[in-house]
N, C-alpha and C positions, 0 to 999 in steps of 0.2 A: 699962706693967706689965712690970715683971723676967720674963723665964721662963727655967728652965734649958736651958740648950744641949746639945741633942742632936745629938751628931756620929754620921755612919753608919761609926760603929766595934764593934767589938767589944764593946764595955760596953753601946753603946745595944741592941744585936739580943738581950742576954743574957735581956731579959724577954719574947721572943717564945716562940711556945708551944714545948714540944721536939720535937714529932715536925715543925713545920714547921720548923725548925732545923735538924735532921740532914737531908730533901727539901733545901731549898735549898742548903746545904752540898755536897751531891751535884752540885745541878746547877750550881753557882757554878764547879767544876770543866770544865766542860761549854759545851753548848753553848748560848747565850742561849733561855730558856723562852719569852718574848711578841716579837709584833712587830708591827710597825705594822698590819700588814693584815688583822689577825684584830682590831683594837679596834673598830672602825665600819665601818659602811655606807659604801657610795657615792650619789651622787646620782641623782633617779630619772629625770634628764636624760643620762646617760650611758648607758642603756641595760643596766646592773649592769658595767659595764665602768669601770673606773681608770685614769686615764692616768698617765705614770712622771713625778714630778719625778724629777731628779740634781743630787743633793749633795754638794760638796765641800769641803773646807779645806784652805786654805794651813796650818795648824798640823801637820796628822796625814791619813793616807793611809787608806783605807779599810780596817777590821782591823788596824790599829797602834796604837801605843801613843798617846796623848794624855801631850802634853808637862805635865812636871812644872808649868810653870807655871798650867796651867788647869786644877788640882785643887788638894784641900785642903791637900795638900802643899810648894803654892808660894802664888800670889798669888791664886789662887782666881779668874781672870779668865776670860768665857766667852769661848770662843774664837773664831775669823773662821771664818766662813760663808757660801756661796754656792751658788746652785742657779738653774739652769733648766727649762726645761720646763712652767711654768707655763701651763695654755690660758686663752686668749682670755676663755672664759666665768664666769671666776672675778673673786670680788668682793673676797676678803680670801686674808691667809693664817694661818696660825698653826703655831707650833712647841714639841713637848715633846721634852724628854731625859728618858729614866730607865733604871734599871738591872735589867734583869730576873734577873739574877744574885746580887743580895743579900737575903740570910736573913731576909727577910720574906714574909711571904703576900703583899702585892702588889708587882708593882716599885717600885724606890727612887725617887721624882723628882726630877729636877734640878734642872729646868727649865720654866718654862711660860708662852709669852708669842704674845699673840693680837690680834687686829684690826692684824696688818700690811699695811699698803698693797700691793697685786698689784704696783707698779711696782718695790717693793723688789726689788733681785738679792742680796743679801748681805749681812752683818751683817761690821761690823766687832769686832775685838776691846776686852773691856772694858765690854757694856753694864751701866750701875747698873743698882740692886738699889733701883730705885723700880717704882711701882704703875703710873708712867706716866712713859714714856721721850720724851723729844724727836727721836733718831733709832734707829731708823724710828720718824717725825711719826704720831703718834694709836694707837701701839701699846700695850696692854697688858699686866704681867708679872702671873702669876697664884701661887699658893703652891707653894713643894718641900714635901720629904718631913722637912726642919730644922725644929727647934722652935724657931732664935732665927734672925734674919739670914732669914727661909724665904720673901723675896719675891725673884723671878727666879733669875739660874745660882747654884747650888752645884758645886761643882767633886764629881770622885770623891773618894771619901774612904775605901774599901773596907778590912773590918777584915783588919788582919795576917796573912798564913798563908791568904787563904781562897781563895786562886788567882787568875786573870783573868778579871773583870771586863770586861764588855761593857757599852758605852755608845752608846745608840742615840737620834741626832738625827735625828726625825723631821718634815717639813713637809707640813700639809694646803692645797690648795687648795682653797675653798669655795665656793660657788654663790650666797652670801648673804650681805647684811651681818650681822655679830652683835650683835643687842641684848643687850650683855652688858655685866657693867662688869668693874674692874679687881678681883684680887685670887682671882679661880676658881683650884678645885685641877684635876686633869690631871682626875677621874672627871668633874667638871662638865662640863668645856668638852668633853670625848669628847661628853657626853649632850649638849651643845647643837650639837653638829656632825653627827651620828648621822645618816645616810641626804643629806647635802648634799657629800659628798665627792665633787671633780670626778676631781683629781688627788693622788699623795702620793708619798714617798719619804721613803729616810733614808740616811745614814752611820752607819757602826758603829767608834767608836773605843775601845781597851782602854784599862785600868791596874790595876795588880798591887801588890800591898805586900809 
């Protein structure tokens, strides 16, 4: 089935409501409204205590720009990823991006890709934009915030003029395998991770139009 493509531009946000339009406008300015650590619980095995992944990319530095290639403005590719800290007692992992920054009532998503292997360190640049990826072996990609193209990475695509955009790649470690299949939006797979949270962390990369 054909559907229209909805880019996170300016035309797409025009039919959001107006008072949440001029709010996010304000804070799109500003400094990112959601973050990792305020969407779930932790696991009841940690004691209410989180332990820290750390995230990084060879594309972009932490608080920097995200190169033109890994947005809608270039080739749309998600970018290279790597993190440590992973403990011992984790069964999967899983990772969202989105953008709390754009003139929607909830963040924009990116990105959403889940049941990765604990052994995984890193993603390379470029995973398809399938339901189910071959590397990393038996992972996951769940729906963005796009109405066409809206399985796995969507790059930034931030409307014109509305300042810097923050982009917050997220990774949970989890306690449990997820009986989950392929194609969940970010709210689901929160609600199915909810209180199993071992470890997490994130990178914050911008981009501006």
């Amino acid at each position: 089935m054909t559907r229209v493509r909805r880019r996170e531009s300016a035309a797409t946000f025009m039919a959001a409501p107006i008072l949440a339009t001029i709010a996010s406008a304000i804070v799109g300015c500003g400094p990112p409204r959601v973050t990792a650590h305020s969407e779930v619980r932790t696991s009841n095995t940690t004691g209410g205590k989180t332990m820290a992944i750390t995230i990084t990319s060879g594309a972009f530095q932490a608080g920097q720009p995200i190169p033109k290639l890994y947005t809608g403005d270039g080739k749309d590719l998600s970018p290279p990823l790597a993190w440590t800290g992973v403990p011992t007692g984790a069964k999967e992992l899983a990772l969202i991006c989105d953008d709390p920054d754009a003139p929607t009532k909830e963040p924009w998503v990116h990105w959403v890709i889940y049941k990765i292997p604990t052994e995984t360190k890193s993603f390379e640049e470029g995973i398809p934009r399938k339901a189910r990826v071959a590397n990393p072996a038996g992972a996951f990609q769940g729906a963005n915030s796009f109405e066409s193209d809206n399985i796995g990475y969507r790059g930034p695509a931030p409307p014109k003029g509305h300042g810097v955009h923050h982009y917050h790649f997220k990774v949970y470690a989890i306690d449990k395998p997820l009986d989950l299949e392929p194609l969940l939006d970010k709210k689901s797979l929160l609600a199915a991770i909810d209180g199993h949270i071992l470890a997490q962390g994130e990178i914050v990369g911008t981009y501006e139009r």
